[in-house]
C-alpha positions as CSV (number, residue, x, y, z in Angstrom):
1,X,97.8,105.7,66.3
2,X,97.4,102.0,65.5
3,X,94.1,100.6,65.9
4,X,93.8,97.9,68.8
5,X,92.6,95.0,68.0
6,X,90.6,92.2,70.7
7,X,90.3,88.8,70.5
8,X,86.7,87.2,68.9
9,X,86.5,85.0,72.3
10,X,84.6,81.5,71.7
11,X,82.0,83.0,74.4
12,X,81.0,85.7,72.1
13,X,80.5,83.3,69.1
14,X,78.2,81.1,71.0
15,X,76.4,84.5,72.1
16,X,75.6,85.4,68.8
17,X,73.1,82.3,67.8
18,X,70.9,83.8,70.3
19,X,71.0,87.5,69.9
20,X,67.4,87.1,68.5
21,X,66.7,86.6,72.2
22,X,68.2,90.6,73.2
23,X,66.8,91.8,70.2
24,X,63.0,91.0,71.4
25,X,63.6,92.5,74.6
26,X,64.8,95.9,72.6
27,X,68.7,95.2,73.6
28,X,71.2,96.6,70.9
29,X,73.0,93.4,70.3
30,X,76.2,95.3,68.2
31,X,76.8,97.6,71.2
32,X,76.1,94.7,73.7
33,X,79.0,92.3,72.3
34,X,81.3,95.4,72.1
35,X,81.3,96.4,75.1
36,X,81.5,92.1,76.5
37,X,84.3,92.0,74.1
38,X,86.1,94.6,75.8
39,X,85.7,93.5,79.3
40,X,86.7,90.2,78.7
41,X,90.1,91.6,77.1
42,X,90.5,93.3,80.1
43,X,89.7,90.4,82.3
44,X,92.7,89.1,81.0
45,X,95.0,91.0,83.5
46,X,92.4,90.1,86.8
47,X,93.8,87.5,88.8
48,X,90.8,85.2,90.3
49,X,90.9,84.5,93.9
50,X,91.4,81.0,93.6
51,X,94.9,81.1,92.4
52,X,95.5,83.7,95.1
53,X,94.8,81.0,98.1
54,X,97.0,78.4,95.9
55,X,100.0,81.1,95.8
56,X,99.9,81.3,92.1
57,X,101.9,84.6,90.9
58,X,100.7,87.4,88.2
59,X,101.3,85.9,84.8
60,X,100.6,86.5,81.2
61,X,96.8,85.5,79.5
62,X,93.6,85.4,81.5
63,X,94.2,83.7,84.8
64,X,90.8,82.6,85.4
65,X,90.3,80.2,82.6
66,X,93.9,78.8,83.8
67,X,92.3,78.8,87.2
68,X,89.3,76.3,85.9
69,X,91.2,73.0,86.0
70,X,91.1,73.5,89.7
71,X,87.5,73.8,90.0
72,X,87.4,70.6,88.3
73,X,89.9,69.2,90.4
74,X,87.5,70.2,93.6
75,X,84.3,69.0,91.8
76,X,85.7,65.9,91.9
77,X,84.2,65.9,96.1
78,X,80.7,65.6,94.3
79,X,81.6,61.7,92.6
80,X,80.8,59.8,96.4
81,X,77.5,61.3,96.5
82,X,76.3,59.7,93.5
83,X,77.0,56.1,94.7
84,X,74.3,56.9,97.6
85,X,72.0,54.8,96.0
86,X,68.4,55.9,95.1
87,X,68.1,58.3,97.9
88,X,67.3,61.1,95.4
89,X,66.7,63.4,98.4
90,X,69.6,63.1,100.2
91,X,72.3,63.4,97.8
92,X,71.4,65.9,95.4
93,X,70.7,68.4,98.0
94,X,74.2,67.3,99.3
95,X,75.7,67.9,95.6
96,X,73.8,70.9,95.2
97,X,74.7,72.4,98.8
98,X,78.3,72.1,97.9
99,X,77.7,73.2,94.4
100,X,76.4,76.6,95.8
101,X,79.2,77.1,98.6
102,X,81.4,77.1,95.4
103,X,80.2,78.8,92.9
104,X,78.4,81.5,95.5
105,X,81.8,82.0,97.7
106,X,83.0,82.9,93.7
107,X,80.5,85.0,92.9
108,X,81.2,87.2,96.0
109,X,85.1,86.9,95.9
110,X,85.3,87.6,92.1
111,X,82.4,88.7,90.5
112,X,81.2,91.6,93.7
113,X,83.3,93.6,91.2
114,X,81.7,93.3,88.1
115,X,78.6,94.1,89.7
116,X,79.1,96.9,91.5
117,X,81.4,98.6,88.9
118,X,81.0,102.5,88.6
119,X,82.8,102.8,85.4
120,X,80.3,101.6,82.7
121,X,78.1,104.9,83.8
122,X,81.3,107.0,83.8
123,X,82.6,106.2,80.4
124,X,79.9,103.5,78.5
125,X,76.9,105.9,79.8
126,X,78.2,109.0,78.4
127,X,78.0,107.7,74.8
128,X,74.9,106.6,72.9
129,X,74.2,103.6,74.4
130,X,70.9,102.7,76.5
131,X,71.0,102.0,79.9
132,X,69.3,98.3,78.9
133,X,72.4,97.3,77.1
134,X,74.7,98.4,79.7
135,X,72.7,96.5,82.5
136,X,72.6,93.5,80.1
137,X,76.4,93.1,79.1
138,X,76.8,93.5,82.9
139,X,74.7,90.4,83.9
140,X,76.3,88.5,80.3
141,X,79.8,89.5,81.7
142,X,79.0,87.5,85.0
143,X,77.4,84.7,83.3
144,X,79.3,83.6,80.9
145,X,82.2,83.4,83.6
146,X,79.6,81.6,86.3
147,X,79.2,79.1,82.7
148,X,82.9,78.8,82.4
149,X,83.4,78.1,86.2
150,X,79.9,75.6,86.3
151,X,80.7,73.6,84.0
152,X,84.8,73.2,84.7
153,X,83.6,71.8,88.1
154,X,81.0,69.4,87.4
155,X,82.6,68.6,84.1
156,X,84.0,65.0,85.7
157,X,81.0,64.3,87.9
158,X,78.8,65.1,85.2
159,X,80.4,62.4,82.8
160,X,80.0,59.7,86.1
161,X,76.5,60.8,86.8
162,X,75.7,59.6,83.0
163,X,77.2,56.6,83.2
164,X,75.5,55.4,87.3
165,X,72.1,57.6,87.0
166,X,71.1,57.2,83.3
167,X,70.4,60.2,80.5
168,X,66.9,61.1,82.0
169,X,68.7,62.0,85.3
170,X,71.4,63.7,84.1
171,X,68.9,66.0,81.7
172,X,66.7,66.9,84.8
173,X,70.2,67.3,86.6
174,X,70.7,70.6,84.0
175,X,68.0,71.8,84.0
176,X,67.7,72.3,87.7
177,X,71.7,73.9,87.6
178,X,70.8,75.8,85.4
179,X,68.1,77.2,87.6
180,X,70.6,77.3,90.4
181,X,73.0,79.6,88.5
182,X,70.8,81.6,87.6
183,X,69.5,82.2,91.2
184,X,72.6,82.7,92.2
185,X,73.5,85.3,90.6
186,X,69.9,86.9,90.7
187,X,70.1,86.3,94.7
188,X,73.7,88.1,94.8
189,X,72.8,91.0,92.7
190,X,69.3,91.6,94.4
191,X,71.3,91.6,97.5
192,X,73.4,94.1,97.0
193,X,70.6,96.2,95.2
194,X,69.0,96.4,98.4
195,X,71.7,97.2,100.5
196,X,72.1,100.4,97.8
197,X,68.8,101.6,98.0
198,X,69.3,101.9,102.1
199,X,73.0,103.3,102.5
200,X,74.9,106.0,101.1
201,X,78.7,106.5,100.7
202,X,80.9,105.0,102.8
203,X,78.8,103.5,105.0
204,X,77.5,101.7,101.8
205,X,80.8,100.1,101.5
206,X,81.2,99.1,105.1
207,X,77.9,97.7,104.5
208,X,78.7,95.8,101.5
209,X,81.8,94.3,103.2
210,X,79.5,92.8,106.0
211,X,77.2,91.8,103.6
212,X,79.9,89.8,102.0
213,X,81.0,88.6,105.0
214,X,77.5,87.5,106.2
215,X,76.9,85.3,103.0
216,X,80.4,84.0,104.0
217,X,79.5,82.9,107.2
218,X,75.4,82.1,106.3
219,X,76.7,79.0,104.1
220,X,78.4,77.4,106.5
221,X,75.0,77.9,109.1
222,X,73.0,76.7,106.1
223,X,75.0,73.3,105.7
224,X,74.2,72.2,109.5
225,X,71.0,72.8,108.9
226,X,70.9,70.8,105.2
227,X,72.7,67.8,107.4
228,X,70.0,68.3,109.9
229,X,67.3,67.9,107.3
230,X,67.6,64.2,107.3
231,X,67.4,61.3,109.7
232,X,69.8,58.2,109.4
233,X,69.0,55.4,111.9
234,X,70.5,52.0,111.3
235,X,72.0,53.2,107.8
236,X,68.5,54.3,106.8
237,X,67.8,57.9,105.5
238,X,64.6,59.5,106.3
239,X,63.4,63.0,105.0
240,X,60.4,64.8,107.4
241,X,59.0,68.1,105.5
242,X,59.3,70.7,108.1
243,X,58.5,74.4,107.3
244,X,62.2,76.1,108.0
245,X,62.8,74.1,105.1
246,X,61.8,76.2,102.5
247,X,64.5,78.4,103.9
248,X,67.4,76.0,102.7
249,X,67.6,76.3,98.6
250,X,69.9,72.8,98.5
251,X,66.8,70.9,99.4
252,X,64.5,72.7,96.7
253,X,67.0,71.5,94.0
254,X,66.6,68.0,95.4
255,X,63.2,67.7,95.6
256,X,62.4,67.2,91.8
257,X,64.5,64.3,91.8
258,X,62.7,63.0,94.7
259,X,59.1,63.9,93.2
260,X,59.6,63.0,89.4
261,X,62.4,60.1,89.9
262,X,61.6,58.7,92.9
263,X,58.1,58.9,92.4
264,X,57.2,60.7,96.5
265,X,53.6,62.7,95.8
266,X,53.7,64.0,99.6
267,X,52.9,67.8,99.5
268,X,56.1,69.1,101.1
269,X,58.0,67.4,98.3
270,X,55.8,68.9,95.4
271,X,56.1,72.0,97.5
272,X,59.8,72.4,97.9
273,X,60.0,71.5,93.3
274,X,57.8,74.2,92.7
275,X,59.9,76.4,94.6
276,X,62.8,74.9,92.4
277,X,61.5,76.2,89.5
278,X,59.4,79.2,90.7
279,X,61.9,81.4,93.0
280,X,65.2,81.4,90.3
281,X,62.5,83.1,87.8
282,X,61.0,85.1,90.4
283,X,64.3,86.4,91.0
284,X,65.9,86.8,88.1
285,X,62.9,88.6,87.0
286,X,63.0,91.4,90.1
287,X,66.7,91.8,89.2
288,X,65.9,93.3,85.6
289,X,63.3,95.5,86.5
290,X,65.1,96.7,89.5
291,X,68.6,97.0,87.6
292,X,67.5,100.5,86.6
293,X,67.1,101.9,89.7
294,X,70.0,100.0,90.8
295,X,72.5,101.6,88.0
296,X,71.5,104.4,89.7
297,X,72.2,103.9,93.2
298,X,75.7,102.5,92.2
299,X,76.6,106.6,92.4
300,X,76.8,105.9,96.0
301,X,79.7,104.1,95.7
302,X,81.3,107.4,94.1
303,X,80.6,109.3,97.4
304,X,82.6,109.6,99.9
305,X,80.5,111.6,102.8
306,X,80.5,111.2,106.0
307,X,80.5,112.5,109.4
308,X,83.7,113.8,110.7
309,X,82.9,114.9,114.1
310,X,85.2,114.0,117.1
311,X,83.9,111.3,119.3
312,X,84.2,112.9,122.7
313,X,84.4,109.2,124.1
314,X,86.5,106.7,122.2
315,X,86.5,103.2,124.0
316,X,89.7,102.5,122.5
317,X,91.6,104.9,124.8
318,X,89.9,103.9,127.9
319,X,91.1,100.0,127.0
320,X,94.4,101.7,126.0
321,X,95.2,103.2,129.3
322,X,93.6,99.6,130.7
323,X,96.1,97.1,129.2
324,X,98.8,98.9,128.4
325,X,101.8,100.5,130.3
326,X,103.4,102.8,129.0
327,X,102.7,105.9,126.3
328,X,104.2,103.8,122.7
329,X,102.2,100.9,123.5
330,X,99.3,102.7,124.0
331,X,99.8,104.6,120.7
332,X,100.1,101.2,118.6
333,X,97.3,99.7,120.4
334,X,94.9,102.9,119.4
335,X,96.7,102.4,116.0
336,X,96.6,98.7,115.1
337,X,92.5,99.0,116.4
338,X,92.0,101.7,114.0
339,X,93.9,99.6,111.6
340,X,91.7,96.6,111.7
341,X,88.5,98.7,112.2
342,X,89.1,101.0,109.1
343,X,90.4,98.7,106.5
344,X,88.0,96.8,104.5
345,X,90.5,94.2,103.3
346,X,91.3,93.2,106.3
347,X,87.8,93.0,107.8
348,X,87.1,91.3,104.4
349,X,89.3,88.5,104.8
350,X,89.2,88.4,108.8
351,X,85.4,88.5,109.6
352,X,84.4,85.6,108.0
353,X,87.2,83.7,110.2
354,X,85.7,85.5,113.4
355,X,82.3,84.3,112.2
356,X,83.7,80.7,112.0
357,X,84.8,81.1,115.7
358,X,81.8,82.4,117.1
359,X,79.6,79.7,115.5
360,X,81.4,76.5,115.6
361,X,81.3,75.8,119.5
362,X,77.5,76.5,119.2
363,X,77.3,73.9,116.1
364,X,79.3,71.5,118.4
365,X,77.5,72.3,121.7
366,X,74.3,71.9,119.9
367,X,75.1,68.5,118.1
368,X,75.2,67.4,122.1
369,X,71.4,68.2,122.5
370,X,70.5,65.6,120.5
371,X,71.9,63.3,122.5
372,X,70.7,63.9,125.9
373,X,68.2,66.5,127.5
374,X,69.1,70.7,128.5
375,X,70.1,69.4,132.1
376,X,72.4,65.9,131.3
377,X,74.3,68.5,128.9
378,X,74.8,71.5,131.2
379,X,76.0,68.3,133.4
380,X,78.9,67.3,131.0
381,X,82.4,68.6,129.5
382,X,80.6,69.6,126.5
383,X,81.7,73.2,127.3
384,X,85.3,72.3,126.0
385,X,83.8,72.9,122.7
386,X,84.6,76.6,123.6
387,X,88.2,76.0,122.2
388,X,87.1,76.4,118.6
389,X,87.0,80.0,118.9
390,X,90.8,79.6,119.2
391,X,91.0,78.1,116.1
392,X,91.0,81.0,113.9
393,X,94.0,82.6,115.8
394,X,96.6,82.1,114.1
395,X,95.3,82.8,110.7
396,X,94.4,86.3,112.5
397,X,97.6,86.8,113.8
398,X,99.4,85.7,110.3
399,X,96.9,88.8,108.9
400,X,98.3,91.3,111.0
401,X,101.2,92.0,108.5
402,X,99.3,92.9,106.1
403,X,97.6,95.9,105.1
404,X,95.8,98.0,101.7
405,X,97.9,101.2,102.9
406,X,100.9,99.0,103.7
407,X,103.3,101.2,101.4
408,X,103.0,103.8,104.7
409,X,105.0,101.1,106.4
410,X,108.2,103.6,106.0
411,X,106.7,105.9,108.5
412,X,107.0,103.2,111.5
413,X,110.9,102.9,110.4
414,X,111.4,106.7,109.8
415,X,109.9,107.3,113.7
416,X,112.1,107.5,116.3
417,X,110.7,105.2,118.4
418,X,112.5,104.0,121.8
419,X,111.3,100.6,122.3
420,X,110.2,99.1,118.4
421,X,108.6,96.3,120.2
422,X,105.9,97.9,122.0
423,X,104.3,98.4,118.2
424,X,104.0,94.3,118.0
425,X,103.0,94.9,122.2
426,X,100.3,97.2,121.2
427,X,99.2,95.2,118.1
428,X,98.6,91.9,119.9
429,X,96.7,93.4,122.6
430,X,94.3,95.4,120.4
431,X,93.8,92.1,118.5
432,X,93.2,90.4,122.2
433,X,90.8,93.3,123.1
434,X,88.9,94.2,119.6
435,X,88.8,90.8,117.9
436,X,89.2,87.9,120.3
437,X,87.4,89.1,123.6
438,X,84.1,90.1,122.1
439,X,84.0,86.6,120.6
440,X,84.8,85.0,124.0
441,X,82.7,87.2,126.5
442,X,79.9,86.4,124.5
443,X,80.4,82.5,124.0
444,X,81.4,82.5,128.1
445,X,77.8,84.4,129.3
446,X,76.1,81.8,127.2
447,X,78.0,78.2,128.4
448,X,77.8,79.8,131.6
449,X,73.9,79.9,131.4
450,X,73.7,76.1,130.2
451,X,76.8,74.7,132.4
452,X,76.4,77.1,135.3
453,X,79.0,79.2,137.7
454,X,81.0,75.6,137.8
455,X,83.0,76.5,134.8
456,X,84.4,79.8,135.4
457,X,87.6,78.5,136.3
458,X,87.5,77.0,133.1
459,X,86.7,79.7,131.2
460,X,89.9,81.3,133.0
461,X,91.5,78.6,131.7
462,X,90.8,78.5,128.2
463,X,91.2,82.7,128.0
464,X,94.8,82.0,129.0
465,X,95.2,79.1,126.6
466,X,94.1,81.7,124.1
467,X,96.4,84.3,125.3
468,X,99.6,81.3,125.0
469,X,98.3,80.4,121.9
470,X,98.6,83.9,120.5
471,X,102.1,84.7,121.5
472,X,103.1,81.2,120.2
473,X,101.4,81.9,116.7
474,X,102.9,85.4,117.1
475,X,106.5,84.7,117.3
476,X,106.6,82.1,114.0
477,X,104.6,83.8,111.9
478,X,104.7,87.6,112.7
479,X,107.7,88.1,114.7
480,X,109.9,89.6,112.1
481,X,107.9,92.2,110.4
482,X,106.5,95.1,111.1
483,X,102.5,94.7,111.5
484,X,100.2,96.0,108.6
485,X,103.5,96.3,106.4
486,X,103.2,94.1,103.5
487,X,100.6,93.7,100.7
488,X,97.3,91.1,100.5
489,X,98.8,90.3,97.5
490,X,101.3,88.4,99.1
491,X,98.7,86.9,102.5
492,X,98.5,83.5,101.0
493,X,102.0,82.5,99.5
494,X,103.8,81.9,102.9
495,X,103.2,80.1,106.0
496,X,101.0,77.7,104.9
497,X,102.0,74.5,107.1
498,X,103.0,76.8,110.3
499,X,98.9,78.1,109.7
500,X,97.7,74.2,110.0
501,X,100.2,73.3,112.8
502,X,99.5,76.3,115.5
503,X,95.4,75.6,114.3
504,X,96.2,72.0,116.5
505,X,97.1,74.1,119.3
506,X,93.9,74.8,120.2
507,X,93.6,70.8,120.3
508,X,96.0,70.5,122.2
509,X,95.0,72.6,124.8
510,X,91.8,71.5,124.4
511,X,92.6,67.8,125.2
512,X,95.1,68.7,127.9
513,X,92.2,70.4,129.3
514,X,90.6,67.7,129.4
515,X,92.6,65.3,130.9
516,X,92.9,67.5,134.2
517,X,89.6,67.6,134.8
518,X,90.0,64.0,135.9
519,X,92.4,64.6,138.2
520,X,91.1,66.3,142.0
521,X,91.9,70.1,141.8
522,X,93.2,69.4,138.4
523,X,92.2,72.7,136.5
524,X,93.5,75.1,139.2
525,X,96.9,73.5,139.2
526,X,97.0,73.9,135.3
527,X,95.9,77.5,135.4
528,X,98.6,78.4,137.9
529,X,101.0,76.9,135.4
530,X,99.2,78.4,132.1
531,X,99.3,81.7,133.9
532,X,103.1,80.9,134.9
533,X,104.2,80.1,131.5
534,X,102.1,82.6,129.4
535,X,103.3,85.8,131.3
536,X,107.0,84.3,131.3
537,X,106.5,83.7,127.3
538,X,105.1,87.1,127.0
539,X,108.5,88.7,129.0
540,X,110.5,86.6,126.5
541,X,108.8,87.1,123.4
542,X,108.0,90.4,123.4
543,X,110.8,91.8,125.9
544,X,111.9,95.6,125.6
545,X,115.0,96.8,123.6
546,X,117.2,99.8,124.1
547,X,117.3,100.8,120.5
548,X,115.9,100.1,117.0
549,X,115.4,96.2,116.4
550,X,116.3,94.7,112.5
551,X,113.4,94.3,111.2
552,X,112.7,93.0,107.7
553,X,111.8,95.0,104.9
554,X,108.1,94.7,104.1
């Protein structure tokens, strides 16, 4: 049997001039680039989630250093924030909010992985090697890729940052990303180390995939409140030290420039640099002494108990026999909500987009309240706002094809069913009932509170705009194949410009909305005619056949 040989990767090499460091910390250096060297060869095959959302296919060599020149081609967004002038504050918390959204959306779509991997126990911890090692060559594995990925997006803005803000700038500039990273990383890990230590089995991974989710949806919470961390009036910036700052990380990576470059002494400034500085080493710190006992939680992951006891109330068969009409319909409904309850893929990809939804009308609504008082808002149209949760629908509905499990797809062909459409009936609805109604109920009770009672009719309204907008985004994307049929693999290669053109939808209702609200009795005579269209569009669309319907192969 031949003896396989690896590559001698360029990241190893530079390793080795600082394997004094592992040795002082009693880390077996020999075993420790082994086992990098290995996982690197096999990162070869993984394809990083970045060429997945540019449709990139399965090719030969390691995809994610192919993958880099598009970071660089994003960090490019950084360049404008450099020509801000001397407001130190301002634009490197900007450049280092952004910075973070990148490389932390990586870290949790590529690197979750690597960090919660079960195999180095299974096959590295039954040989002689200690558990320090293994731990080690696990953090080393994810930072020599968060190096490669760093430093392939700020490669071009790094070069202009030279040449506009001068060596001394640029120097404090890496040491403070450097900090960053490794916060990053430390924050990620100590995350999930405490969602381990709470959960078992598989609950742990439901709660790992809202945990994921949560960060999703936290960073784009955390970059409203980064823009609302500064004043400008007339073209001026002004920074005000409040406490709830200390919660936003961007900001303590720009206070050092502030404080050493711009020369600002005021406490909250000295403040927010010390935690710069302070918190990444604070963190990384916790991470290595609770890696042990976090090695040893990942067994969890291995288990797969649970309680299997049957519900003597499920909700989903009460909303079954509520919106649907006959026994096939309600079948697919209870299917397609188990469906997108069970499969963490799904909810992976789809959360975060319900997240979105939820909070963007608030961010909107709330952008109004610095404008005028509680009472001059509840007062206005501001309520129309309420359409972005309908933005998200037709990347949801384009979602709906695809599955983890889809290779049981055959079963839905194989079944003699008498009306094949009442599986796309039942999926829509459950995605009405389970996804999209929470969402709205919850967003209608609270605009209800600040606009009052006057705007249930437009509520009505915009629940039937929803309902349009779903059959529309239905029938081009979705119409053809069977639901939860077809792999993730293939999610982002199709569709792309139908996606962005039923998104406007939701504009255009919006605005159509608002035009008849300055005509008299406006808004009733458009939801007659919503109401008129969307159940005649739903006859249409989704109309019953007499026999088996050609569907396309998933």
């Amino acid at each position: 049997m031949g003896k396989i040989v690896m590559d001698d990767f360029r990241s190893l090499k530079c390793l080795d001039r600082f394997q004094f460091l592992f040795k002082r910390f009693g880390i077996d250096y020999a075993d420790l680039r082994k086992i990098l060297q290995l996982k690197l060869t096999m990162d070869q095959r993984r394809v990083p989630t970045i060429f997945n959302m540019n449709g990139a296919k399965k090719k030969e060599g390691n995809q994610f250093l192919k993958s880099l020149w598009l970071y660089g081609l994003y960090g490019l967004i950084l360049i404008p924030f450099l020509f801000f002038g001397d407001h130190y504050m301002l634009q490197m918390s900007l450049m280092f909010g952004i910075m973070m959204f990148f490389l932390m959306t990586s870290m949790i779509s590529d690197f979750t992985s690597v960090l919660l991997d079960v195999r180095d126990k299974n096959i590295i911890g039954t040989k002689p090697v200690s558990k320090k090692t293994i731990s080690a060559a696990k953090m080393v594995h994810v930072s020599i890729y968060m190096s490669l990925l760093t430093g392939a997006f700020l490669a071009i803005p790094f070069i202009v940052m030279i040449v506009t803000k001068g060596v001394l700038f640029s120097l404090l500039f890496l040491g403070l990303l450097l900090l960053n990273v490794i916060f990053i990383i430390a924050l990620t890990a100590l995350v999930y180390i405490v969602t381990l230590t709470f959960f078992n089995g598989e609950r742990l991974k439901d709660i790992i995939n809202y945990v994921q989710i949560l960060l999703s949806v936290g960073i784009v919470v955390g970059y409203q409140l980064l823009a609302r961390s500064f004043e400008v009036v007339d073209l001026t910036v002004s920074y005000t030290f409040s406490w709830w700052h200390l919660l936003l990380p961007p900001i303590w990576f720009g206070a050092p420039f502030e404080w050493l470059l711009g020369q600002n002494m005021s406490g909250g400034i000295i403040i927010l640099s010390l935690a710069a500085f302070i918190v990444p080493v604070i963190s990384i710190i916790l991470y290595a002494r609770l890696m042990p006992a976090f090695e040893r939680n990942l067994e969890k992951l291995l288990s797969h108990s649970g309680t299997n006891k049957k519900k003597m109330f499920r909700p989903d068969n009460l909303f079954a026999r509520f919106v649907c009409f006959d026994r096939e319909e309600r079948a697919f409904f209870r299917f397609a909500s188990l469906m997108m309850k069970k499969e963490r893929e799904f909810k992976l990809k789809v959360y975060p987009v319900l997240g979105m939804a939820f909070i963007f009308p608030f961010i909107f609504l709330f952008n109004s309240f610095s404008d005028g008082s509680f009472s001059e808002v509840g007062q206005g149209k501001t309520y129309l706002t309420i359409y972005f949760s309908s933005i998200m629908i037709p990347s949801i509905i384009h979602m709906l094809k695809y599955s983890e499990n889809y290779n049981g797809a055959w079963i839905l062909r194989a079944t003699p069913i008498e009306d094949p459409i009442s599986l796309h009936r039942g999926t829509i609805k459950a995605f009405l009932v389970k996804l999209y109604l929470p969402i709205f109920m919850v967003l209608s009770v609270v605009f209800t509170v600040i606009f009052s009672v006057r705007i249930i009719p437009d509520l009505i309204t915009v629940f039937l705009a929803a309902c349009l907008h779903t059959i529309i985004s239905y029938k081009l994307l979705n119409d053809e194949t069977y639901p939860f049929s077809q792999s993730f693999e293939f999610a982002q290669d199709t569709n792309t410009g139908v996606n962005i053109l039923l998104m406007l939808f939701a504009g255009l209702f919006a605005l159509i909305h608002f035009l008849v609200l300055s005509i008299s009795f406006g808004i009733y005579v458009y939801l007659g005619i919503l109401l008129l269209v969307t159940v005649v569009s739903w006859l249409v669309v989704f109309r019953k056949t007499g026999g088996s319907r050609g569907e396309k192969q998933a």
